[in-house]
Each structure stands twice: as C-alpha cells, then as structure tokens.
C-alpha positions as CSV (number, residue, x, y, z in Angstrom):
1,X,-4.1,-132.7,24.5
2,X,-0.5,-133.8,25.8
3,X,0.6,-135.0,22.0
4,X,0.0,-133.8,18.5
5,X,1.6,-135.7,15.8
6,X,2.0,-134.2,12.3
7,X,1.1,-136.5,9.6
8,X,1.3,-135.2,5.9
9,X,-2.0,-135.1,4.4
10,X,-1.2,-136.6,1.1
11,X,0.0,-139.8,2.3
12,X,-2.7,-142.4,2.6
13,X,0.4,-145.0,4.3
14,X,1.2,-142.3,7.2
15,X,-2.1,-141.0,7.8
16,X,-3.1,-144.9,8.7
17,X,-0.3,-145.0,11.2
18,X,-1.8,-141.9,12.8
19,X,-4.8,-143.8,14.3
20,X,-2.7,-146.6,15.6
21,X,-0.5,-144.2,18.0
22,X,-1.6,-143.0,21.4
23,X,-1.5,-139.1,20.2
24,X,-3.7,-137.3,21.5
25,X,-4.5,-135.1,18.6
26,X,-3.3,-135.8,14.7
27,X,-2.7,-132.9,12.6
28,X,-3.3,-133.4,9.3
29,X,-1.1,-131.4,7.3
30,X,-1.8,-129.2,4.2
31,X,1.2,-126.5,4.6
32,X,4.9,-127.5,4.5
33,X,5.2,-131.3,4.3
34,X,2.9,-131.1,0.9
35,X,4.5,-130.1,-2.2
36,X,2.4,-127.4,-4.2
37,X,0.9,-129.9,-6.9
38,X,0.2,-132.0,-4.0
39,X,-2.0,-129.8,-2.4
40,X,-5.3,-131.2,-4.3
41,X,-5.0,-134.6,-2.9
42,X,-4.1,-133.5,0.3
43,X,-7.2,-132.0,0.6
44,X,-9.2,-134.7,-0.7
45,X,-7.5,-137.2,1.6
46,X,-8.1,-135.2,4.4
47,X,-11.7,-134.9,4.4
48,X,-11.8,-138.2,3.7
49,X,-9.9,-139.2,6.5
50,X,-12.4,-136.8,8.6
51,X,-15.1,-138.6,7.0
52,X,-14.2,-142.1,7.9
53,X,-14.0,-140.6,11.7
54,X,-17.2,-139.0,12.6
55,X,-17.0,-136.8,15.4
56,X,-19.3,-139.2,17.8
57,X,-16.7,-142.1,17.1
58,X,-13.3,-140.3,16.8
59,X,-10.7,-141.4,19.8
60,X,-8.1,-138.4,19.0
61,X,-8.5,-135.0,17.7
62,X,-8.3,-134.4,14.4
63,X,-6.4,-131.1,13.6
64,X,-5.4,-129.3,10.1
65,X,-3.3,-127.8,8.8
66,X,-4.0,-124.8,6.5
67,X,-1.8,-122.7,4.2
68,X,-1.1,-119.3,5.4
69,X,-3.3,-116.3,5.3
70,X,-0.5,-114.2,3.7
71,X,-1.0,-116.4,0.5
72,X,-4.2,-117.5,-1.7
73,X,-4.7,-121.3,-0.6
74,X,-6.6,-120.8,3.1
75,X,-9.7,-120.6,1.6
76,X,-9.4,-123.6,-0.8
77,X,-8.2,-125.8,2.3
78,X,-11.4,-124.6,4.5
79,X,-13.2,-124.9,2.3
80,X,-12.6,-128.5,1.4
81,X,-11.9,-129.9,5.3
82,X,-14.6,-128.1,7.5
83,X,-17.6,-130.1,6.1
84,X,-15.7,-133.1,8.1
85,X,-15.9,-131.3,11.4
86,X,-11.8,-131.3,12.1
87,X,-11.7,-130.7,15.8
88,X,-8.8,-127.4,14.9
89,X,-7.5,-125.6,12.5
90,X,-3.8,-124.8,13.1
91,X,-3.0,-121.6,11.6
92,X,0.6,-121.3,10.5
93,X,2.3,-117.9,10.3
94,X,0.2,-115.7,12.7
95,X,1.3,-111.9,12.0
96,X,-2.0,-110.0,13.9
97,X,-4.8,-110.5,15.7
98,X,-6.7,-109.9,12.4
99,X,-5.8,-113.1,11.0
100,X,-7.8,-115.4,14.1
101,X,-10.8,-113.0,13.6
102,X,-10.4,-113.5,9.8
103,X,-10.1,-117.4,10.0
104,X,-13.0,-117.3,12.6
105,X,-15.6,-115.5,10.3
106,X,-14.5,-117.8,7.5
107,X,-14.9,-121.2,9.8
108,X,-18.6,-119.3,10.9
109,X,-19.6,-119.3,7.4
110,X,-18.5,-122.3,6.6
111,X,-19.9,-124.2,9.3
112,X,-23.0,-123.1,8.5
113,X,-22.9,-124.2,4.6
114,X,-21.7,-127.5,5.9
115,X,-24.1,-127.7,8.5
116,X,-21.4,-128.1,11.1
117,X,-22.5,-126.9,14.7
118,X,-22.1,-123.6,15.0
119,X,-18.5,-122.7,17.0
120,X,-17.6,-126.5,16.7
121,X,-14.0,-126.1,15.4
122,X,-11.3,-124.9,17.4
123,X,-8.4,-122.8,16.7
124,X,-4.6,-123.2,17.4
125,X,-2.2,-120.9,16.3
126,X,1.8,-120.9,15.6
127,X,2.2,-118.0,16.7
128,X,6.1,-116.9,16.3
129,X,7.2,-117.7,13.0
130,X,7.6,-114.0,11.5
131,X,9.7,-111.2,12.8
132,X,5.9,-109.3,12.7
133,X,4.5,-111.8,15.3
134,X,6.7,-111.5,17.9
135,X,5.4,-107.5,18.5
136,X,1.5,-108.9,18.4
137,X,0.9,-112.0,20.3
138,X,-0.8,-109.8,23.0
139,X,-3.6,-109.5,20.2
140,X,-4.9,-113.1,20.8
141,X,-6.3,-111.7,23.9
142,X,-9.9,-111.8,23.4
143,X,-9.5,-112.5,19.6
144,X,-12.1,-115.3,19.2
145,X,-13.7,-117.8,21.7
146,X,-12.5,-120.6,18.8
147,X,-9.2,-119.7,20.2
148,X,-7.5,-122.4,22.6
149,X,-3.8,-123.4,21.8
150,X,-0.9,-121.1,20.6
151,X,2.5,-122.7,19.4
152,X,5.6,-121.2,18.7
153,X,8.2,-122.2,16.1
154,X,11.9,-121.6,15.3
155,X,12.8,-122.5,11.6
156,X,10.4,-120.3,10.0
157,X,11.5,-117.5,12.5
158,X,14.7,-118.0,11.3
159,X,14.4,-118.1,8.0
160,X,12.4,-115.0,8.6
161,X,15.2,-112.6,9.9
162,X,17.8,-113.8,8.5
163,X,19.6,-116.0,11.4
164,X,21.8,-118.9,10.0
165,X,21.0,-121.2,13.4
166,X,18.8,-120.5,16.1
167,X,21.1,-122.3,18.6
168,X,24.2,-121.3,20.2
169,X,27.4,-123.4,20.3
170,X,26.5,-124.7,23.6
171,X,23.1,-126.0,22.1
172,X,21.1,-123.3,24.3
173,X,19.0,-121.4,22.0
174,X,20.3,-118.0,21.1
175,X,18.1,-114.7,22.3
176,X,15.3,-114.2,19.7
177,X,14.1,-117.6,20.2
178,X,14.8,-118.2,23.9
179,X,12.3,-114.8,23.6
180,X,10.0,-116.4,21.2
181,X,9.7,-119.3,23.2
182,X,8.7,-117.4,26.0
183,X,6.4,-114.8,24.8
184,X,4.7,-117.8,23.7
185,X,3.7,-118.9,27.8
186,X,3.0,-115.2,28.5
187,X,1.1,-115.2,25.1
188,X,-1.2,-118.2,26.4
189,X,-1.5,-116.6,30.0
190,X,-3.1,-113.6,28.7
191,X,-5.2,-114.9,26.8
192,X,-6.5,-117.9,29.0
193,X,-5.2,-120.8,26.4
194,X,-3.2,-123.4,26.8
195,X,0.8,-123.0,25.3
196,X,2.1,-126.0,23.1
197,X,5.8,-126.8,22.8
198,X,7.1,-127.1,19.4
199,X,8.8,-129.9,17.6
200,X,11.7,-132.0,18.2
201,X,13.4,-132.4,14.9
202,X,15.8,-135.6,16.1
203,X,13.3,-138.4,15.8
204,X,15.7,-140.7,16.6
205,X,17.4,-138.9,19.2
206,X,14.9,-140.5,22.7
207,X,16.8,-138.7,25.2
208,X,16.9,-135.6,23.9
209,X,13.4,-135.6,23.1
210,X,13.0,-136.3,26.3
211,X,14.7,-133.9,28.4
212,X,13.1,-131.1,25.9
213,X,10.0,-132.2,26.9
214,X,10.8,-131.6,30.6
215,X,12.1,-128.7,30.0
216,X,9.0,-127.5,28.1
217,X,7.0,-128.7,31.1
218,X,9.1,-127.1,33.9
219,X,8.9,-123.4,31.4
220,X,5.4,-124.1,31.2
221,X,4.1,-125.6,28.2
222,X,1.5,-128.2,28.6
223,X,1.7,-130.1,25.5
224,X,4.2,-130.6,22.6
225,X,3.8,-131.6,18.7
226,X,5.7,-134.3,17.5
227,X,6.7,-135.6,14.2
228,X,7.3,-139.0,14.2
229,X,4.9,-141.3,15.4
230,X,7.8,-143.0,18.1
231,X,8.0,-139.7,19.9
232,X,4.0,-139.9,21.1
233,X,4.9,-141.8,24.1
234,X,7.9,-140.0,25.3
235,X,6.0,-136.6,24.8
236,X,2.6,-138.3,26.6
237,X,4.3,-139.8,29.3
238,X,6.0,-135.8,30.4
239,X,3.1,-134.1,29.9
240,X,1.0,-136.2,31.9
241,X,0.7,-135.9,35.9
242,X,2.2,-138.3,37.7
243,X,0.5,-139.6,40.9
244,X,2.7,-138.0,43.6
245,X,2.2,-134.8,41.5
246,X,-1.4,-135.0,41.7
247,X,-1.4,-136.6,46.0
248,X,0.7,-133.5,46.8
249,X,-1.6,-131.1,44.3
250,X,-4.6,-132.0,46.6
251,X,-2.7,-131.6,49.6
252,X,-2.3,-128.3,48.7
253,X,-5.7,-127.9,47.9
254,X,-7.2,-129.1,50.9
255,X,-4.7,-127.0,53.2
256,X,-5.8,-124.1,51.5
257,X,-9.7,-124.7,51.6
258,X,-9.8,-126.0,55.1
259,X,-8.5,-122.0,55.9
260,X,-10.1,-120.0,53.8
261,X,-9.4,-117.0,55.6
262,X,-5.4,-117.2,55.7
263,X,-3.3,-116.4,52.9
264,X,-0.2,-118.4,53.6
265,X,-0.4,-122.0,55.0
266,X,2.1,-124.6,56.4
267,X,2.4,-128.2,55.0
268,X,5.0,-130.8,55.8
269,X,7.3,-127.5,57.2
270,X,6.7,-125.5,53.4
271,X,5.0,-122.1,53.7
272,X,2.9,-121.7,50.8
273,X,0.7,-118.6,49.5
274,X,-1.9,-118.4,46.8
275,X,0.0,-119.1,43.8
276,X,0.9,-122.7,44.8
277,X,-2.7,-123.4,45.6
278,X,-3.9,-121.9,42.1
279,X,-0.9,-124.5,40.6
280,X,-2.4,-127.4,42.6
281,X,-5.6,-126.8,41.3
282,X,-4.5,-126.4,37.5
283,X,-2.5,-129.8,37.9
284,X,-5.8,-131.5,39.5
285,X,-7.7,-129.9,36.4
286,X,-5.3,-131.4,34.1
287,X,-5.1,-134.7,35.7
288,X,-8.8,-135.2,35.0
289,X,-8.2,-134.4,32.0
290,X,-6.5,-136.9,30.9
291,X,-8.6,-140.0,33.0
C-alpha cells in the first residue's frame, strides 16, 4: 500500500466515498474519530461494510481501527469486525511488544470461531504515541508473523508528555518527534516491515502535503495515511516509482549481476557498492508492486 485513508466508521455517507478513491487501503475507524456512544454503530457499520466486500472481490484493503489495549473496548471491536476478514488491524497506542503478541492470540482465536483462514489478518501498528513506546519499538522484532506496517504519530505523543506543539517556530519538528519519526524507519528495518508516514492534518493545504510526502519518501517511509479523501492522489502519486527510477534501478541491477564477483562497480562514471544494488532491487520490488 502507498495510501491509507481514514474514514470514521460510523458514517455510512464517508465510508461510501472510501470506495470511490484510488487509496490503496481504507481504515475504518473505531478509535478517535468515533464518539464513545458511537462506538456500537461503528462496529456494526464496519462489518457491514466488510461484508458487502468479500475478500475475493475487494479492490483496496480494508483496515480497522481498534480501541487501545490499555482500555476495555479491543475485545468488543475484534470481536465484532474479524468475522468480515478486514485485511489489518491497526493497533493504536503500542507501549510493548506484549501488546502485538496479545492482539495476535486474540485475532488466532478469533479467526477460528469465525472461520476466517487461519493467519489471514494482518497487523499494523502506531507505534509512537506514548512516552513508553519510544524505549520498546525494538520489541516488534520477531513479535508476530501478522506483523507488517508500523506508523508513528505526533499528537498523541504530545499530549502524552506534556509538549504544547511538536513543531518548532521554523515549522521543523522539535527533537522528540524528529526522534520518533525516525526510530519509526529503524523500527521497520529491524523488524523486516514496511514504515508508514503519518498524517497530514492541512487537507487543504496540496503543496504542503506534498512536499511532506517527499520528504517521507526521501527519510524512508514507503507509504503515508491520509485523511481526506483529496489527499489519495497526491500521497499515491510520491510513493509510487517513477519510470526513470525504476530504468536506472535495473541498471543497477544488471551492473551488479553481470559481476558477481566485484564489490564495487562503475555505471555512467558513479562507483557504486552493495547498498545501491540492494536499493535498486527494493525499488524494482516495489514497482511490481504496484502494476
């Protein structure tokens, strides 16, 4: 996925404007865009919105939302969505490895009451949105095969210590979440995943969307979330690999393959070493992807 747009599970009018975007993914969304009474209907609209999408026929990912493990609700969302086969559950508020192996033994069980392939639903995780997480995001390592996005995120962070903005006055972010942001990519490294960019808050603001998504892509991230459906197309059209990227990627490739007994070969008077050809073969993988 290059896009995942967040779309509040108790709204039957946004939820149809999901499947008319190019997103890659939708997240359907029990946690903070529900109100607390609302959480009921969210649920039932959600698995009926996974119903009406069977798994055979669906053209994006379908993603959830749940509530926190830290509070009583997890269970009552699984519950309810898992018998529609959602492609992920996004878990919000990752503190320890504990809670991925948690929320994979409870997606095991369920699966099997539902009678959902075993290992069929996927887990991403926002994984910097306590003060806690920051000091255990090396625990995703080898926490659960389900495992295969990780997120960060900045306004629950703050709110978390204490920071009244998470920007400095030249609109770079300030240190804790310049470091969040980053132990995110190390985060996915080590554990083999892929790292997804966070929100952009000013819908309405195109060209700063845009050059956050570059930035994102030049730091390393290899998708974003967005949440409004008009930023799907900025967010795709960065994340995606452009032709020349992808000409130049199997240069690389080739160079490297055609010696396989050098370490460092010349192309178009660059010297380039191992680590360029193992990026050229990640952007060729991605590239596929996407076809």
């Amino acid at each position: 996925m290059r896009s995942m747009l967040f779309l509040p599970a108790d709204s039957e009018k946004k939820l149809a404007k999901g499947a008319g975007t190019n997103a890659d993914g939708l997240i359907l969304d029990l946690e903070d865009s529900i109100a607390l009474g609302r959480k009921p209907e969210g649920r039932r609209l959600a698995r009926q919105y996974l119903d009406q999408r069977p798994v055979a026929e669906r053209k994006q990912k379908l993603l959830v939302r749940v509530n926190p493990l830290d509070g009583d609700m997890t269970l009552d969302d699984l519950a309810a969505v898992v018998g529609g086969a959602p492609d992920y559950i996004l878990l919000p508020k990752y503190r320890t490895r504990e809670d991925v192996i948690r929320l994979d033994h409870y997606l095991s069980a369920l699966e099997v009451r539902e009678g959902v392939p075993a290992g069929f639903i996927k887990i991403l995780v926002i994984g910097t949105e306590t003060g806690q997480s920051l000091f255990n995001l090396g625990g995703l390592t080898d926490s659960s095969p389900r495992l295969e996005y990780v997120s960060w995120g900045e306004f629950d962070l703050s709110a978390d210590v204490g920071a009244e903005t998470h920007r400095l006055p030249d609109g770079q972010w300030d240190d804790l979440f310049r470091t969040a942001r980053g132990l995110c990519i190390a985060a996915a490294a080590s554990a083999g995943i892929q790292p997804c960019n966070t929100v952009f808050t000013d819908f309405k603001d195109e060209a700063g969307l845009k050059e956050a998504c570059e930035g994102a892509r030049r730091a390393g991230f290899t998708c974003m979330m967005a949440i409004h459906p008009n930023q799907v197309d900025t967010i795709n059209a960065a994340f995606s690999v452009t032709e020349e990227q992808l000409v130049w990627s199997q240069r690389v490739v080739e160079a490297f393959e055609s010696n396989p007994d050098v370490g460092v070969v010349g192309l178009d008077g660059i010297m380039l070493d191992k680590p360029h050809y193992v990026q050229a073969r990640r952007m060729i993988e991605r590239a596929s992807e996407y076809d």
